[in-house]
C-alpha positions in Angstrom: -56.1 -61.7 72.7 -55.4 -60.2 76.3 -55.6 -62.6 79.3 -58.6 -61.0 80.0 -60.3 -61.9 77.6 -59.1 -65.6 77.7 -60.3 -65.8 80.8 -63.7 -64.3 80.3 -64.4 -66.8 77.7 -63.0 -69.7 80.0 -65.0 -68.4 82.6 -68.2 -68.3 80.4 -67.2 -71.7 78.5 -67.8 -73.5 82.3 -70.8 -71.5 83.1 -72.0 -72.9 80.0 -70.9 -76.6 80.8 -72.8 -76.0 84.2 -75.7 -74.9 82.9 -76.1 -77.9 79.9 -75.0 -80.2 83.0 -78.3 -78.9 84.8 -80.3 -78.9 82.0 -79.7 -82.7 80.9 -79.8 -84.1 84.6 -82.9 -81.4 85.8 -85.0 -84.5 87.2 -82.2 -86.1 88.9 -80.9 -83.0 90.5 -84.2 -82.2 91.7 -85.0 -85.2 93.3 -81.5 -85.6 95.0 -82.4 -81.7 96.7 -85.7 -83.4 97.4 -84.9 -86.4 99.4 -81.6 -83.7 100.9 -84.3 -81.6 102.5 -86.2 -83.9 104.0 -83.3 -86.5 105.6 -80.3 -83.6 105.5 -77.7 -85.9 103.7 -77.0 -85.0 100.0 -76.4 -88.6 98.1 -73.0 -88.2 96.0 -75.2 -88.0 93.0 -75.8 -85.6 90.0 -75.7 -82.2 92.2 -72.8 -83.3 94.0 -71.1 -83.6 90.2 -72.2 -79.9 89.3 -70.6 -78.6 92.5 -67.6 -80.0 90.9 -68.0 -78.1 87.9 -68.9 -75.4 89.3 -65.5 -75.1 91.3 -64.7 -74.1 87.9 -66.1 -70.6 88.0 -66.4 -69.8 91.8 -64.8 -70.5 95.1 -64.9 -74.1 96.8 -67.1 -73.2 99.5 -69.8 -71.8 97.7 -69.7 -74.4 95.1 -72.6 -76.6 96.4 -74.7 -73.7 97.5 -74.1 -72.6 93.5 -75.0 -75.9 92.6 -78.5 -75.8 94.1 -79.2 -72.4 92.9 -78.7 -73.9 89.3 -81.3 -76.9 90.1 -83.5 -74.9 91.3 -83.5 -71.7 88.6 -83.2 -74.6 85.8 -86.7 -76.4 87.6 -88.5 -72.8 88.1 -87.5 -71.8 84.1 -88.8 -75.8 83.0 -91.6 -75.2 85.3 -92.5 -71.7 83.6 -92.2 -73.0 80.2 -94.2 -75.8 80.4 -96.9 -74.5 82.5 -100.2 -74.6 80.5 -101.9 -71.5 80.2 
């Protein structure tokens, strides 16, 4: 198996950690963006945790700003799905 390939699967292995990590702490997450938006400090909670994680699979900067893109796609998709019709 090439490097490439290695890392590929690496790379989707910790997108895939990321994305059960939202999925199990979804309520959590959300609230911890909640209360960040409305005092502007982020507790070192659950998102905090996924930013870690998601150093994994993208640069250190962008990490937190990855992080709440996750919550928030994971909350819309629960949202969607659950939504009665």
């Amino acid at each position: 198996m090439s490097h490439t390939a290695t890392s590929s699967e690496g790379l989707k292995q910790h997108l895939s950690n990321a994305n059960a990590f939202v999925s199990q702490h979804l309520a959590e997450c959300a609230q911890e963006l909640v209360e960040f938006e409305s005092t502007g400090i982020l507790a070192n909670g659950r998102v905090r945790a996924l930013a870690e994680l998601c150093k994994s699979f993208c640069a250190s900067h962008d990490a937190l700003v990855m992080a709440q893109r996750m919550v928030e796609r994971e909350a819309i998709r629960f949202t969607a799905q659950n939504a009665k019709r």
